[in-house]
C-alpha positions as CSV (number, residue, x, y, z in Angstrom):
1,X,23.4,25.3,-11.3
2,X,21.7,21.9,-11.4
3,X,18.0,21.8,-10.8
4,X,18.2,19.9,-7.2
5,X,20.0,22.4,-5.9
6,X,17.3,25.0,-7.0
7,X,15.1,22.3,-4.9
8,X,13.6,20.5,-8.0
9,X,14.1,16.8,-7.8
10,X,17.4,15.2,-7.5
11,X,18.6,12.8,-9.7
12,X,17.8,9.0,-9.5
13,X,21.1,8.3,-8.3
14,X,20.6,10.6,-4.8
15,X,17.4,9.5,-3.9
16,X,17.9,6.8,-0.8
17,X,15.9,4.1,-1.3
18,X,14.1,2.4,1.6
19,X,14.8,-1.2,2.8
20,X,11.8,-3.3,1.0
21,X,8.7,-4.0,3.9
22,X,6.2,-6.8,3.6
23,X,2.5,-5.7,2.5
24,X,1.2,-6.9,6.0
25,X,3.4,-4.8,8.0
26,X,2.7,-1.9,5.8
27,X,-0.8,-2.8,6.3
28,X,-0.7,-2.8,10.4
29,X,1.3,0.6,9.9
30,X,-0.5,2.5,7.9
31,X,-3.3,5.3,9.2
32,X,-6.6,4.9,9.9
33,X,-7.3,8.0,7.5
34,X,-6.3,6.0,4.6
35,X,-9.0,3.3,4.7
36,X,-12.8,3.0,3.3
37,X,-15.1,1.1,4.5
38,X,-17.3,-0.8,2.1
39,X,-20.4,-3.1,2.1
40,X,-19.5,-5.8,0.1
41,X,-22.7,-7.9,0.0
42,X,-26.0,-8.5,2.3
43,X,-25.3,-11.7,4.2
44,X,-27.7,-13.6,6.5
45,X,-26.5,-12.1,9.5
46,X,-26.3,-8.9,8.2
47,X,-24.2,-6.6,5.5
48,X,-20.7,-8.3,4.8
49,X,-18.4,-5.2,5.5
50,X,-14.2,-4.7,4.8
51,X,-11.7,-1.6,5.4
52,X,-10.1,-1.5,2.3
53,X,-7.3,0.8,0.8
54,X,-4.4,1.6,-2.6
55,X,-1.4,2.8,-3.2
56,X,1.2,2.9,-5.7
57,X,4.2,0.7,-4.5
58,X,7.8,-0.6,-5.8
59,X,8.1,-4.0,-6.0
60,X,11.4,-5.7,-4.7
61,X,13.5,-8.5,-6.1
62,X,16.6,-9.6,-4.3
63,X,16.5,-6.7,-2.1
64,X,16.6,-4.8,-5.2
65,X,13.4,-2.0,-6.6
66,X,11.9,-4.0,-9.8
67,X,8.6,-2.3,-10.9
68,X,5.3,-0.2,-9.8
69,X,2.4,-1.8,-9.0
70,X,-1.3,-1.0,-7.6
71,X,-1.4,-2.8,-4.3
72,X,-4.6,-3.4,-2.6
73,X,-5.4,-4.3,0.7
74,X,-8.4,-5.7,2.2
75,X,-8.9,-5.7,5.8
76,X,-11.6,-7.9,8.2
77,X,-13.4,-5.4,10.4
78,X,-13.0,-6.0,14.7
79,X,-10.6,-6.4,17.3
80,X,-8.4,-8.5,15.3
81,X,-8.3,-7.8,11.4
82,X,-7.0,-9.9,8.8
83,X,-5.1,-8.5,5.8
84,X,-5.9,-9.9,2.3
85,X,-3.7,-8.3,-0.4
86,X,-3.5,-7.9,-4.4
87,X,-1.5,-6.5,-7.1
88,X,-2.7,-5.2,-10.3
89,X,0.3,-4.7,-13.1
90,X,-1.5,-1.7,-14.5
């Protein structure tokens, strides 16, 4: 009996792949549990402060999966945040 079918993992042919998202609307999506805050540096008006968060995502080249990468999201603190993201190839 294969070993998905004992409920191990399935074979990389079954696994559905999602439909590739931009970083920002993964950003606006994602929950609040997932984000640290972080003082950053002591400004003149105070400590400079941004939400920040990681995670281990798939590229995607013409609509196709490509390779892992860290992404990392920094996000402005208030009413209306600003996203800033980066990738790291390791």
């Amino acid at each position: 009996m294969p070993l998905f079918q004992l409920g191990g993992i399935p074979p990389k042919d079954k696994v559905q792949e999602k439909a590739p998202i931009k970083a920002e609307t993964f950003a606006k999506h994602l929950n609040k549990f997932f984000w640290y805050k972080r003082k950053v540096a002591e400004g003149t008006k105070g400590p400079v402060e941004y939400e920040f968060t990681k995670r281990r995502v798939t590229l995607s080249k013409n609509s196709r999966p490509d390779r892992e990468v860290w992404l990392m999201i920094r996000r402005t603190l208030g009413s209306k945040p600003t996203w800033t993201c980066y990738l790291s190839l390791e």
